[in-house]
N, CA and C atoms as an extended XYZ file, in Angstrom:
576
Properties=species:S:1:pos:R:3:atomname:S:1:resname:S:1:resid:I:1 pbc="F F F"
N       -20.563       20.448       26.606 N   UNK     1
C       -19.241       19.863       26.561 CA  UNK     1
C       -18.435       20.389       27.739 C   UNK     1
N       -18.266       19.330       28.412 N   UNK     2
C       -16.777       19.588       29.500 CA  UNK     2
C       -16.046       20.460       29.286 C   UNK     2
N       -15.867       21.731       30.061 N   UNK     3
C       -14.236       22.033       29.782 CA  UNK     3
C       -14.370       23.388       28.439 C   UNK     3
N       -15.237       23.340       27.873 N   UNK     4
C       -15.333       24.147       26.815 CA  UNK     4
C       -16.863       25.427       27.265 C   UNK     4
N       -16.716       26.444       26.858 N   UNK     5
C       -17.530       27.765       26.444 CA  UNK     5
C       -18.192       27.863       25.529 C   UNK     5
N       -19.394       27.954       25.755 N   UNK     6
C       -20.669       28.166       24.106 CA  UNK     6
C       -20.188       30.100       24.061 C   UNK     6
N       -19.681       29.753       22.445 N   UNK     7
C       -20.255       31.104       22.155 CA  UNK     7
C       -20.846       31.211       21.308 C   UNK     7
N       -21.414       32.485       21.011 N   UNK     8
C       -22.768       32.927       20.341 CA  UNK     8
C       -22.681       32.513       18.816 C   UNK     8
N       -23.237       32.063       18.133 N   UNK     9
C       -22.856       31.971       16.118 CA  UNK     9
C       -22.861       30.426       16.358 C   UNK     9
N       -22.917       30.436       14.457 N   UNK    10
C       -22.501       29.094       14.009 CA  UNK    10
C       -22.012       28.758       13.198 C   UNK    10
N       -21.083       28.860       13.344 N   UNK    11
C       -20.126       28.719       12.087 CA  UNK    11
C       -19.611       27.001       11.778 C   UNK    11
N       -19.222       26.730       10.163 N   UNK    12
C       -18.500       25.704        9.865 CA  UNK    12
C       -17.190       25.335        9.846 C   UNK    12
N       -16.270       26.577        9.526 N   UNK    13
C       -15.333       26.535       10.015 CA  UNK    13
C       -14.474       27.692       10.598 C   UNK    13
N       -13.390       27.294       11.385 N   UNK    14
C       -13.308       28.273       12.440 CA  UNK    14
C       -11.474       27.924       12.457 C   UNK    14
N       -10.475       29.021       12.697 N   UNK    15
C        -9.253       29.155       12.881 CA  UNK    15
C        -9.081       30.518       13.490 C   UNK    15
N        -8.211       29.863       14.644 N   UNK    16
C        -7.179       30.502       16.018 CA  UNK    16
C        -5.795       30.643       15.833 C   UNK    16
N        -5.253       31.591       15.101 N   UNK    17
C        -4.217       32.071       15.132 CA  UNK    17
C        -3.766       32.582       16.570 C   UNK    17
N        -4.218       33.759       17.263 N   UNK    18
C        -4.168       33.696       18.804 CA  UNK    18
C        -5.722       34.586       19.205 C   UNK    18
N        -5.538       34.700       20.576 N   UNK    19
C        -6.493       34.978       20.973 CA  UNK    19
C        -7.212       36.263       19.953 C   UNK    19
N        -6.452       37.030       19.533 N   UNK    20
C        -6.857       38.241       18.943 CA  UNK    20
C        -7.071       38.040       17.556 C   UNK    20
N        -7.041       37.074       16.732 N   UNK    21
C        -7.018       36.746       15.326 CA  UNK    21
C        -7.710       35.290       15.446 C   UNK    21
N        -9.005       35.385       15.677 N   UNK    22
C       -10.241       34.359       14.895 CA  UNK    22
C       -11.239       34.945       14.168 C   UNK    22
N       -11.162       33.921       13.153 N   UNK    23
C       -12.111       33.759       12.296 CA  UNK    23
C       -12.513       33.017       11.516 C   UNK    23
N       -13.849       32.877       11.112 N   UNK    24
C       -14.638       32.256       10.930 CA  UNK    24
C       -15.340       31.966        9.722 C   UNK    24
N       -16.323       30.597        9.121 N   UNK    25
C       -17.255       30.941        7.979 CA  UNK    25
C       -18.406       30.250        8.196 C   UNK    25
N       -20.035       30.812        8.295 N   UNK    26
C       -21.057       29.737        8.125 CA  UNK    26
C       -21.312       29.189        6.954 C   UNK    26
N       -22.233       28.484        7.403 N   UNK    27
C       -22.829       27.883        6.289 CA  UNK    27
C       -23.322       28.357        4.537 C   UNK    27
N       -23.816       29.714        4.958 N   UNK    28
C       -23.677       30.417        4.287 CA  UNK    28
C       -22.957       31.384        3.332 C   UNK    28
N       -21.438       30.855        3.568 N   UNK    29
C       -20.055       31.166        2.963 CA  UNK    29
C       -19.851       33.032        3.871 C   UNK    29
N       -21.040       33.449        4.477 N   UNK    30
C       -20.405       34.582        5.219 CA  UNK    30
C       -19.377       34.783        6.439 C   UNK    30
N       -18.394       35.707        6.200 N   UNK    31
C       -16.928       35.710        6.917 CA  UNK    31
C       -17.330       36.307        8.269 C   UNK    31
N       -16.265       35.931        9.412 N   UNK    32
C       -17.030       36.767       11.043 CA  UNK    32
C       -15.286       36.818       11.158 C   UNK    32
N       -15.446       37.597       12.046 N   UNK    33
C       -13.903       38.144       12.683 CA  UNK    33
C       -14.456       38.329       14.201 C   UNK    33
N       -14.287       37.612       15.231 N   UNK    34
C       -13.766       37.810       16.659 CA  UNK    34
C       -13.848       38.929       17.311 C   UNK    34
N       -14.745       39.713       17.870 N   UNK    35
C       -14.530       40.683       18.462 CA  UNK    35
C       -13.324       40.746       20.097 C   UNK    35
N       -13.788       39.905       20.217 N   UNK    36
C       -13.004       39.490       21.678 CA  UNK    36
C       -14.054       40.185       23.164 C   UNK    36
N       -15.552       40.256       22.702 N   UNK    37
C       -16.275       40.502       23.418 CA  UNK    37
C       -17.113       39.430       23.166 C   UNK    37
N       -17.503       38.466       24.419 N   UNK    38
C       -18.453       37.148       24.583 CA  UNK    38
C       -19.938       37.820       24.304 C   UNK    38
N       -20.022       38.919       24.621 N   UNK    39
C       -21.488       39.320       24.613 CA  UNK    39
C       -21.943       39.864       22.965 C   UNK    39
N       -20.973       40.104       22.541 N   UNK    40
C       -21.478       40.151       20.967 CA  UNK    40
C       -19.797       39.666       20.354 C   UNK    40
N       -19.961       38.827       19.491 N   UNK    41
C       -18.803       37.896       19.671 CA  UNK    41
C       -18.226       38.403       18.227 C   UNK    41
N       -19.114       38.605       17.686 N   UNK    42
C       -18.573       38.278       15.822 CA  UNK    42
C       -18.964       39.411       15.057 C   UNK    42
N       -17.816       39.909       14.132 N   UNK    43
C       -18.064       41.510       13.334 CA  UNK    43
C       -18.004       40.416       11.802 C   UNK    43
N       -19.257       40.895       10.512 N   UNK    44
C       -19.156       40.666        9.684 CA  UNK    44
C       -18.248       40.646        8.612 C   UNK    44
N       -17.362       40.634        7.984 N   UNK    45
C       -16.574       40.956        7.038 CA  UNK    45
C       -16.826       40.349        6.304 C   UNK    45
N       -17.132       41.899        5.031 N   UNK    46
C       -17.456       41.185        3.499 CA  UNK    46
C       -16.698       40.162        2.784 C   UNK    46
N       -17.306       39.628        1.646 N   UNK    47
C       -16.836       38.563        1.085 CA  UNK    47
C       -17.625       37.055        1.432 C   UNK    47
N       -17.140       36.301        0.696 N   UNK    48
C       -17.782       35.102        0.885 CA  UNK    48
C       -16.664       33.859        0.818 C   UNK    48
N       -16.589       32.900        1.725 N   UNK    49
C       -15.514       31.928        1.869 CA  UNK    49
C       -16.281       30.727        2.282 C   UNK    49
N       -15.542       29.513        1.842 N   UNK    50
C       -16.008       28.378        2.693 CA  UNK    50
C       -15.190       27.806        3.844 C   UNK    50
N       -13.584       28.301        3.540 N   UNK    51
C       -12.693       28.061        4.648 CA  UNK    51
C       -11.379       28.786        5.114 C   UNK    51
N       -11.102       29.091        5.627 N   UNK    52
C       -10.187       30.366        6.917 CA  UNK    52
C        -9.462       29.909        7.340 C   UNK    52
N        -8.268       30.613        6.734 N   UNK    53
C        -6.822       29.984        8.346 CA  UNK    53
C        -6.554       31.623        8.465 C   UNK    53
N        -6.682       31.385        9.777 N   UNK    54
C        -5.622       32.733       10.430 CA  UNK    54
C        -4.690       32.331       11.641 C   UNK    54
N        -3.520       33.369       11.328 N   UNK    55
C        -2.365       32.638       11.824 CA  UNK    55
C        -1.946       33.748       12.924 C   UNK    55
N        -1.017       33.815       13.410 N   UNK    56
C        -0.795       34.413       15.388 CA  UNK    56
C        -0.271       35.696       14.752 C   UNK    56
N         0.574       35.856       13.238 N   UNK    57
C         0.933       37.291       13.207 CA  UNK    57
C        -0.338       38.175       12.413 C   UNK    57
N        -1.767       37.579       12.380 N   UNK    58
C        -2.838       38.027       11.839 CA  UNK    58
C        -2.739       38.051       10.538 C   UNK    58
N        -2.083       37.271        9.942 N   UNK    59
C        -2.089       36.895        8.121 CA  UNK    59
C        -3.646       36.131        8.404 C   UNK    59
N        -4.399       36.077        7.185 N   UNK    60
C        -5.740       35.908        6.955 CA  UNK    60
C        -5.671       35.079        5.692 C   UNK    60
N        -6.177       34.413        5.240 N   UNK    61
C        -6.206       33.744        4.188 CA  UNK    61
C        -7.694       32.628        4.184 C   UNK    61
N        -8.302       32.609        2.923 N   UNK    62
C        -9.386       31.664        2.460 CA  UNK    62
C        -9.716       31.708        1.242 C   UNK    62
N       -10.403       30.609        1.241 N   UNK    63
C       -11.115       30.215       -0.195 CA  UNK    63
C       -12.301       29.957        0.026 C   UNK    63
N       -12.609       30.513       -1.565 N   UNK    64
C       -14.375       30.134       -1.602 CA  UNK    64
C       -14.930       28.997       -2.303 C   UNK    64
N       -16.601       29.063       -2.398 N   UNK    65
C       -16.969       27.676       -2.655 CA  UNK    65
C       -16.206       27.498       -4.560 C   UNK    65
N       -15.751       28.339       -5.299 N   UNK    66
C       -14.979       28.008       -6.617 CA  UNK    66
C       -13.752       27.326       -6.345 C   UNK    66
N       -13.530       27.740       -5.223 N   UNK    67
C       -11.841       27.189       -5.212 CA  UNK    67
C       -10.704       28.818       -5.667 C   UNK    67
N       -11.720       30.115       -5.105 N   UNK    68
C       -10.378       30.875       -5.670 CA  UNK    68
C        -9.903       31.092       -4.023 C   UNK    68
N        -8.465       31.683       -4.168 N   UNK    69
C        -7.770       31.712       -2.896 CA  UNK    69
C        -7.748       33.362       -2.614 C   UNK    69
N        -7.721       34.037       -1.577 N   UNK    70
C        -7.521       35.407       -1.016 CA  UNK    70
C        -6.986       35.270       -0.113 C   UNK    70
N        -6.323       36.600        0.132 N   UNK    71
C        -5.280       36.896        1.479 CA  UNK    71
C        -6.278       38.266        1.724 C   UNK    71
N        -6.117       38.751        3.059 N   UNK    72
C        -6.908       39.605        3.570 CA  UNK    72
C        -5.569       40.733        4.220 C   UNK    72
N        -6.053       41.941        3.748 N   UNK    73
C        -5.088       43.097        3.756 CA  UNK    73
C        -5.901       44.057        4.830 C   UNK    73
N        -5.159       44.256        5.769 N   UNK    74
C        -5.384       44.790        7.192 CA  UNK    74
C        -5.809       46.592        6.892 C   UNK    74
N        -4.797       46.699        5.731 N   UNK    75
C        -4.193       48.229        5.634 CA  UNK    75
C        -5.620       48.690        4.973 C   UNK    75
N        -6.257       47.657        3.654 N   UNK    76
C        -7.275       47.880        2.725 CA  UNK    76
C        -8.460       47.536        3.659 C   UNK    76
N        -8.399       46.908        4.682 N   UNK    77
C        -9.485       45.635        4.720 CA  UNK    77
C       -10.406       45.096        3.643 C   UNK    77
N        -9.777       45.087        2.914 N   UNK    78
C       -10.017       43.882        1.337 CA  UNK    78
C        -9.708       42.636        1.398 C   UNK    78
N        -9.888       41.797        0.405 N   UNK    79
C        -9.510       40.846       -0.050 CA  UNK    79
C        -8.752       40.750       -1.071 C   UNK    79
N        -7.827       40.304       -1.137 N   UNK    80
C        -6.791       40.437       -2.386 CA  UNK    80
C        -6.719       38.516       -3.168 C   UNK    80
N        -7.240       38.209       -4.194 N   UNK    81
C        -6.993       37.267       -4.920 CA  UNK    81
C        -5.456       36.897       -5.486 C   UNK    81
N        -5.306       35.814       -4.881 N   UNK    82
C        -3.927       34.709       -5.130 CA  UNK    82
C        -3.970       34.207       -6.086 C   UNK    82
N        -3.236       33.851       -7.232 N   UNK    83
C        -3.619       33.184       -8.136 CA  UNK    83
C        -3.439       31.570       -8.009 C   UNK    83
N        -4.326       30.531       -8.087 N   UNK    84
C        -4.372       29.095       -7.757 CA  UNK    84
C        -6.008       28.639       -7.355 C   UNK    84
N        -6.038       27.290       -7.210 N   UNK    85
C        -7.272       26.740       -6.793 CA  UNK    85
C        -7.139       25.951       -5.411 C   UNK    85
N        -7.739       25.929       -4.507 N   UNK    86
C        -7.299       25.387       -3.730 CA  UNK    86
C        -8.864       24.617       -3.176 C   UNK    86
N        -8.832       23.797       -2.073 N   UNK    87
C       -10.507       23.398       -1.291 CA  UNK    87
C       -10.027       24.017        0.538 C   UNK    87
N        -8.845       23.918        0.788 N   UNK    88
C        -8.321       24.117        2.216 CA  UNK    88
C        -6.940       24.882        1.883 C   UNK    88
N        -7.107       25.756        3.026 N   UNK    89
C        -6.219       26.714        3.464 CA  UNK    89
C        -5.826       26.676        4.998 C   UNK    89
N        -4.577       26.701        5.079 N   UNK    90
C        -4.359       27.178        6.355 CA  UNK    90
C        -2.934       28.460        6.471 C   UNK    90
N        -2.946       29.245        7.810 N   UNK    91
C        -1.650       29.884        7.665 CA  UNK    91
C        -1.287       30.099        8.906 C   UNK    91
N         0.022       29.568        9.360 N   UNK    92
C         0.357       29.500       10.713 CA  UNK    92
C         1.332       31.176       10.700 C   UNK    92
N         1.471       31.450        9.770 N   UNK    93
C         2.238       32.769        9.860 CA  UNK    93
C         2.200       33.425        8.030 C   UNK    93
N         2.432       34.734        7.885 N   UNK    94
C         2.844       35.205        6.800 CA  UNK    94
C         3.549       34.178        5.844 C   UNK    94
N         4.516       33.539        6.414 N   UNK    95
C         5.718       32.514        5.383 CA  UNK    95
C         5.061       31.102        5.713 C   UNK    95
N         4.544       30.832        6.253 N   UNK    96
C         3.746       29.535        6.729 CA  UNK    96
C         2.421       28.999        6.165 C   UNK    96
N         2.273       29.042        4.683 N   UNK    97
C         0.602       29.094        4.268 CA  UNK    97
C         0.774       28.201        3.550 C   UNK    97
N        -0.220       26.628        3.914 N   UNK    98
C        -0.130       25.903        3.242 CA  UNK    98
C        -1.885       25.581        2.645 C   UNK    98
N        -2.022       24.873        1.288 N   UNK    99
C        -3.408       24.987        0.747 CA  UNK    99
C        -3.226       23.307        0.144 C   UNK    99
N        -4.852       22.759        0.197 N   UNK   100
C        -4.775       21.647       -0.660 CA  UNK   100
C        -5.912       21.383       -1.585 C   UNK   100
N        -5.778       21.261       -2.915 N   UNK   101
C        -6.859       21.559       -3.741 CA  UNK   101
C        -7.739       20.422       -3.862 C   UNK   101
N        -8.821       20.102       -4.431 N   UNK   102
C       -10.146       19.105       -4.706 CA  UNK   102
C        -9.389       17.926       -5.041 C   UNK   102
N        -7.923       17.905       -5.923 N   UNK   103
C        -7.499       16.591       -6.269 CA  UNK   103
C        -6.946       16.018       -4.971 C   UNK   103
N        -6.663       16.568       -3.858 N   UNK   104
C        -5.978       16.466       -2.870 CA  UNK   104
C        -4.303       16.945       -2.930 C   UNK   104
N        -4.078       17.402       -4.109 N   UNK   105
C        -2.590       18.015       -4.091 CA  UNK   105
C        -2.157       19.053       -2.815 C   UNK   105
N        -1.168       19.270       -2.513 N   UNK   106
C        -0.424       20.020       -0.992 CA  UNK   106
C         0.525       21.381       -1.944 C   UNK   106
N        -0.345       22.336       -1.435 N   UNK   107
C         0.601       23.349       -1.792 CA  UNK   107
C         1.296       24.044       -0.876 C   UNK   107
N         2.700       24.877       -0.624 N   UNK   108
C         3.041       25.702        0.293 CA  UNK   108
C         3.292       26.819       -0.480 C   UNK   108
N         2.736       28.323        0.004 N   UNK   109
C         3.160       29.261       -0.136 CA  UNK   109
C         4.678       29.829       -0.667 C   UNK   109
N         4.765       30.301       -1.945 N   UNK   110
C         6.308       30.834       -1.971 CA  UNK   110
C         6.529       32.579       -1.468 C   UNK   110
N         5.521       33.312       -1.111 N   UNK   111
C         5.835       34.245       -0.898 CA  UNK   111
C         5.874       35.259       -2.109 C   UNK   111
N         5.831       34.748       -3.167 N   UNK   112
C         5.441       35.108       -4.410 CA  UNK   112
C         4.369       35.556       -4.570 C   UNK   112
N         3.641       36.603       -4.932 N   UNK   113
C         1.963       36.642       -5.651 CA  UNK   113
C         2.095       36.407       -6.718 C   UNK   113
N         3.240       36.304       -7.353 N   UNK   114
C         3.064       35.936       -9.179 CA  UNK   114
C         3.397       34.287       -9.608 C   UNK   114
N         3.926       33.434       -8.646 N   UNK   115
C         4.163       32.433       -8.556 CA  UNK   115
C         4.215       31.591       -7.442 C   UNK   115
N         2.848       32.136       -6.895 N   UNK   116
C         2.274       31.968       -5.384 CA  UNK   116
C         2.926       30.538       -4.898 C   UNK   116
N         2.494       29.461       -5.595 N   UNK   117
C         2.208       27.903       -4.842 CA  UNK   117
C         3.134       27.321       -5.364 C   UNK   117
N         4.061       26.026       -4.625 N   UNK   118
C         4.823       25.489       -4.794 CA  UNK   118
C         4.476       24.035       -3.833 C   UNK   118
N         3.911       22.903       -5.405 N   UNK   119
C         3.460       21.739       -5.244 CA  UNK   119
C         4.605       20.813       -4.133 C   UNK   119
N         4.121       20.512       -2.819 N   UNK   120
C         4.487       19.386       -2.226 CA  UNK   120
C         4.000       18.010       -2.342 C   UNK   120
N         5.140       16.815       -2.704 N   UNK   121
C         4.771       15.337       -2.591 CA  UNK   121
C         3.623       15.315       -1.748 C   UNK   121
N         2.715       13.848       -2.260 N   UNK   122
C         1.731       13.584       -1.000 CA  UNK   122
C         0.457       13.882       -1.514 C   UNK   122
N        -0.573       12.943       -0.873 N   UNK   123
C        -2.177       13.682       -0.703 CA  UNK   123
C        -2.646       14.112        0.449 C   UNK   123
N        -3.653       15.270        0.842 N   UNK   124
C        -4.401       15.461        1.469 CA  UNK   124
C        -6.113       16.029        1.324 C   UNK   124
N        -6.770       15.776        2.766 N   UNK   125
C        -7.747       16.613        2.555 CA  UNK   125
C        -8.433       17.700        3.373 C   UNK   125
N        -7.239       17.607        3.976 N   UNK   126
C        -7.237       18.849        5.448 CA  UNK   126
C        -5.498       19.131        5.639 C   UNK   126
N        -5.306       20.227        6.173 N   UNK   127
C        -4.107       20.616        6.684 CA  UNK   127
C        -4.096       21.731        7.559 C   UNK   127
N        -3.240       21.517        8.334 N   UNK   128
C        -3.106       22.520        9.821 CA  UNK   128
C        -1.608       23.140        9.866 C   UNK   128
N        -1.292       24.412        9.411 N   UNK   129
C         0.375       24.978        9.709 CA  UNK   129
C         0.312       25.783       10.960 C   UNK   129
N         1.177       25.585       11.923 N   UNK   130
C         1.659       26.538       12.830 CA  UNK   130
C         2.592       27.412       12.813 C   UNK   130
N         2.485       28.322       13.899 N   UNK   131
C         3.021       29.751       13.837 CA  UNK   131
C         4.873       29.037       13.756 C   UNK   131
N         5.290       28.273       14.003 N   UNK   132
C         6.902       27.967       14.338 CA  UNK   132
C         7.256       26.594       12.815 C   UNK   132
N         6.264       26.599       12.202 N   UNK   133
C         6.681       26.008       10.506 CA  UNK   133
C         5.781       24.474       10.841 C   UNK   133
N         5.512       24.403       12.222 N   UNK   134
C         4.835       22.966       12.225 CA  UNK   134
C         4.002       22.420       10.865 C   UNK   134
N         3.480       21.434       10.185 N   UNK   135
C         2.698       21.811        9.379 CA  UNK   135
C         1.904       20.093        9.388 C   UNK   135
N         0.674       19.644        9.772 N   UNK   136
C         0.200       18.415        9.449 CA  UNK   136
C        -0.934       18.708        8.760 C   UNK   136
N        -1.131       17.007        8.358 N   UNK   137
C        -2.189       16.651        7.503 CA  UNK   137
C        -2.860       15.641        7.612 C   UNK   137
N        -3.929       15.733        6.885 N   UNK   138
C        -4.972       13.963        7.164 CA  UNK   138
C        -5.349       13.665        5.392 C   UNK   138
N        -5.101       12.501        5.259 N   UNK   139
C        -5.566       11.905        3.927 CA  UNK   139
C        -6.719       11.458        3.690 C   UNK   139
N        -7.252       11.154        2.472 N   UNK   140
C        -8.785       10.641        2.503 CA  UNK   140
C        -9.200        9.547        3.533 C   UNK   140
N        -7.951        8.614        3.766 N   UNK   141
C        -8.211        7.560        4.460 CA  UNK   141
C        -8.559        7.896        6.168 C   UNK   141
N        -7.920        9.015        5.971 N   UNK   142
C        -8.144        9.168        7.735 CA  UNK   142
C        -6.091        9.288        8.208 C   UNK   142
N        -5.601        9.061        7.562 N   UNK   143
C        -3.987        8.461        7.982 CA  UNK   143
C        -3.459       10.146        8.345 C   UNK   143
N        -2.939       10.340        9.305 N   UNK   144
C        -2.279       11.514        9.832 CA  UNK   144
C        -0.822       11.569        9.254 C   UNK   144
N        -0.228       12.949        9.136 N   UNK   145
C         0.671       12.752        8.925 CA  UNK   145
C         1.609       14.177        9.051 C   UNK   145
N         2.620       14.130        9.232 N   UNK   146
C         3.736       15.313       10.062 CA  UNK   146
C         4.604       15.908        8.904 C   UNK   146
N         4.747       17.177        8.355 N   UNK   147
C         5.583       16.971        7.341 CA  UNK   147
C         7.016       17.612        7.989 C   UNK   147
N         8.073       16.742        7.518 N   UNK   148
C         9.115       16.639        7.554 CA  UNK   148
C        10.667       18.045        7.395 C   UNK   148
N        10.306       18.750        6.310 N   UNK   149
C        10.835       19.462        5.868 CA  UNK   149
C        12.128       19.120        5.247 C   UNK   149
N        12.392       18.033        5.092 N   UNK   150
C        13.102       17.134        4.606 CA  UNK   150
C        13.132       16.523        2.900 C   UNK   150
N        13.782       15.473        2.465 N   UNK   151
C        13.668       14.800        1.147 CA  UNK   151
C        12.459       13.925        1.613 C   UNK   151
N        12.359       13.591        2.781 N   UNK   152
C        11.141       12.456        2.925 CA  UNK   152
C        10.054       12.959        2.895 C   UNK   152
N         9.867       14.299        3.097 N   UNK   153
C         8.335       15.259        3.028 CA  UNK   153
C         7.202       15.137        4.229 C   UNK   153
N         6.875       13.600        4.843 N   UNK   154
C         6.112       13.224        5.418 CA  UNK   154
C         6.333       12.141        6.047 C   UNK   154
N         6.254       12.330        7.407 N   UNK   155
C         6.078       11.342        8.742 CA  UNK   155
C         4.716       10.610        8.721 C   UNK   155
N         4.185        9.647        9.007 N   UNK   156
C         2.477        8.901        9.761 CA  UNK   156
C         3.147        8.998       10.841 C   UNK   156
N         1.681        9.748       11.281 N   UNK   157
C         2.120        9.217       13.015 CA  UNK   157
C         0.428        8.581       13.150 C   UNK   157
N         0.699        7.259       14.119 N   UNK   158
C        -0.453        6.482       14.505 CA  UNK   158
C        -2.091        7.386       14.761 C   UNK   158
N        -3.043        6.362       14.304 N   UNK   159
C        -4.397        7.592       14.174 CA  UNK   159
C        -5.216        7.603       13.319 C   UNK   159
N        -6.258        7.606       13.755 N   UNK   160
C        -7.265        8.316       12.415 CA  UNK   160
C        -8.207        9.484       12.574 C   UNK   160
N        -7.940       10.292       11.796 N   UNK   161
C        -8.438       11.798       11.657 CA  UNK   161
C        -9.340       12.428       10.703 C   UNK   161
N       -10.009       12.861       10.937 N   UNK   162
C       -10.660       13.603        9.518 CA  UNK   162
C       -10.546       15.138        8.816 C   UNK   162
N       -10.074       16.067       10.370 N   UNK   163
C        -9.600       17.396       10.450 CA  UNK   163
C        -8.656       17.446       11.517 C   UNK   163
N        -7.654       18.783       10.755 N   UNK   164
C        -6.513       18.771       11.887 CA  UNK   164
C        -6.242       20.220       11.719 C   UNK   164
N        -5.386       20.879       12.737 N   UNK   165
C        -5.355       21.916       12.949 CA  UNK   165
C        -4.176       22.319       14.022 C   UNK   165
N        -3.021       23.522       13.939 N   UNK   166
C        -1.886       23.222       14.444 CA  UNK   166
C        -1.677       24.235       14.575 C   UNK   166
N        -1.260       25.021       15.883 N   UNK   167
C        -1.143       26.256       16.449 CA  UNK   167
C         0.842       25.889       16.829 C   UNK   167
N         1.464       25.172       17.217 N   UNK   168
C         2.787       24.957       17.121 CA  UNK   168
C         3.207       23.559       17.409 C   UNK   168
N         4.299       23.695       17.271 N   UNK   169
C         4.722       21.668       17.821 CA  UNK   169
C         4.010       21.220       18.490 C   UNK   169
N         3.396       21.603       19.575 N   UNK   170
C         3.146       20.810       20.839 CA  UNK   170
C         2.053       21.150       21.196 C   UNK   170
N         0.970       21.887       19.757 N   UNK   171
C        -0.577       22.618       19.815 CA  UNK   171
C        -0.866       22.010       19.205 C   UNK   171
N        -1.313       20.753       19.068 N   UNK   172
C        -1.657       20.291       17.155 CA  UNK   172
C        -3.371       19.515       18.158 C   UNK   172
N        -4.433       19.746       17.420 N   UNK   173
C        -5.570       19.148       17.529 CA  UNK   173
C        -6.409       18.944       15.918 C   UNK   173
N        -7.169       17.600       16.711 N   UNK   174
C        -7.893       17.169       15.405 CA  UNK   174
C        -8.705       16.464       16.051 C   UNK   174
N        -9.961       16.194       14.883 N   UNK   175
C       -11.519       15.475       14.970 CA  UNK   175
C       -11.385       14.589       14.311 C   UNK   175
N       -11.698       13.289       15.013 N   UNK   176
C       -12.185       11.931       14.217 CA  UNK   176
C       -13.752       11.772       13.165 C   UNK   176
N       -14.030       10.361       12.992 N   UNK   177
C       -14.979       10.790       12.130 CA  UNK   177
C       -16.545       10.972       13.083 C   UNK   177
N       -15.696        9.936       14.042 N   UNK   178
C       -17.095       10.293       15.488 CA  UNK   178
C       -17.288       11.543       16.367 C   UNK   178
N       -16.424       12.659       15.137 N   UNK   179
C       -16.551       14.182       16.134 CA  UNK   179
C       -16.038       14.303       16.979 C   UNK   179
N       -15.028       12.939       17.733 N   UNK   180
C       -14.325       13.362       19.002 CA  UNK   180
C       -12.892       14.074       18.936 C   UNK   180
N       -12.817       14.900       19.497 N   UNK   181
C       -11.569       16.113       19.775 CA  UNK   181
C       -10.251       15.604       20.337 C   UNK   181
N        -9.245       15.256       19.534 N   UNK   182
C        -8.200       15.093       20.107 CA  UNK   182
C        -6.663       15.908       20.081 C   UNK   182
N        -6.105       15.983       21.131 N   UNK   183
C        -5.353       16.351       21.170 CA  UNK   183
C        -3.655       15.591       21.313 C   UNK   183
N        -2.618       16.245       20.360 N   UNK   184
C        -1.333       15.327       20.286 CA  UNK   184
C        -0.387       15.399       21.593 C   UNK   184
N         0.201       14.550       22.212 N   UNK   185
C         0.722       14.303       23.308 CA  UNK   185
C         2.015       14.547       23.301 C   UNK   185
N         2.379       14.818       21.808 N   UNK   186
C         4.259       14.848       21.745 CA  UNK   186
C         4.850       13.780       21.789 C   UNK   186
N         3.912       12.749       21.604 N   UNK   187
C         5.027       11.501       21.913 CA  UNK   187
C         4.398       10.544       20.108 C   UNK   187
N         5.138       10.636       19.667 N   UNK   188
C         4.529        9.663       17.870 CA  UNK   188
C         4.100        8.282       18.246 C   UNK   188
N         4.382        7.865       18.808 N   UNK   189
C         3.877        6.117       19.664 CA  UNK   189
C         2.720        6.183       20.290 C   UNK   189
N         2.268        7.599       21.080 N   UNK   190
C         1.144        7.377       21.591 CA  UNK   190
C         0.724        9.030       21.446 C   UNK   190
N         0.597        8.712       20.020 N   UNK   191
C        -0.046       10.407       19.438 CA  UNK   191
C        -0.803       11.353       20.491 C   UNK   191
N        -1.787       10.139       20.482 N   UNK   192
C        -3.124       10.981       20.550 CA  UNK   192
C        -3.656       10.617       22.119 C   UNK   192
C-alpha cells in the first residue's frame, strides 16, 4: 500500500489515541500495546478483548468476546470491569467514551463507575470519539453519521461506511465495504 508502513503483527483491531498510546487485539482476543520500536513493535498485555479504543490522554478501554466492558489502570496495570454490555468501544479521552452494544444501542460514558452508561438516541455498529468530543458513527446500512451534541443527536453526512474512527474534527477516517480507506475532507457535501 502507497503511502503506508508494514509493521510487524496482526491484529483485528487497532486504535491511535497518539503516537504513544496504540493498541491492539488479534484474532485470538490477545491485547498488544505499542512499543514505539518498529523492530519489535508490540508488548503483550494480559487479558483478552475483541475491541480497543485508546484515546491521546492514554485512557484504555475494551470489550471482550461476552460483551463485558474494562478500563485499563496505568497505576495497577489491570483491568478494571465497567458495569454494562457493549460489542464496540471507543475513547477519544477520559470524558469522551462512547460504546455500542449487539442491539446496536449508543452509549456515552457518565463518568460514573456505578452508573457508567448513559443511552443515546439512534443505531449503530461502529463508533469513533475524538480527543476534542468529536464523536461518529456508521449504521447497519452503511449510513454515516456526526453526532450533534444537541436535541437532534445526529447529523448524515453523504457515504457509505462500514468502520469509522476519529482522532478530532478534522481526523475522522473510515473503511468501506470494499476495504477502501477514506478520509473526511471537512466539507459535509463532499465528505469523503
Amino acid at each position: 500500500m502507497t503511502g503506508w508502513k508494514n509493521i510487524a503483527g496482526a491484529l483485528v483491531r487497532i486504535d491511535a489515541g497518539s503516537v504513544s498510546n496504540v493498541w491492539g487485539v488479534n484474532a485470538s482476543a490477545n491485547i498488544y500495546r505499542y512499543t514505539g520500536d518498529d523492530s519489535n513493535p508490540w508488548v503483550q498485555i494480559p487479558g483478552a478483548l475483541t475491541d480497543i479504543g485508546a484515546a491521546a490522554d492514554g485512557t484504555v478501554w475494551g470489550v471482550n468476546s461476552a460483551g463485558d466492558i474494562y478500563r485499563y489502570t496505568w497505576d495497577s496495570k489491570h483491568w478494571i470491569n465497567i458495569p454494562g454490555k457493549l460489542t464496540r468501544i471507543t475513547a477519544g479521552s477520559s470524558t469522551n467514551v462512547w460504546g455500542v452494544n449487539a442491539a446496536g444501542n449508543i452509549y456515552r460514558y457518565t463518568g460514573d463507575d456505578s452508573n457508567p452508561w448513559l443511552q443515546i438516541p439512534g443505531a449503530l455498529v461502529d463508533i469513533g470519539a475524538g480527543a476534542d468530543g468529536t464523536v461518529w458513527g456508521v449504521n447497519s446500512a452503511g449510513d454515516i453519521y456526526r453526532y450533534t451534541w444537541d436535541s437532534t443527536h445526529w447529523v448524515q453526512i453523504p457515504g457509505k461506511l462500514t468502520a469509522i474512527s476519529a482522532g478530532i474534527k478534522t481526523n475522522v477516517r473510515g473503511v468501506n465495504s470494499g476495504y477502501n480507506i477514506f478520509t473526511y475532507t471537512g466539507d459535509d457535501e463532499k465528505a469523503w
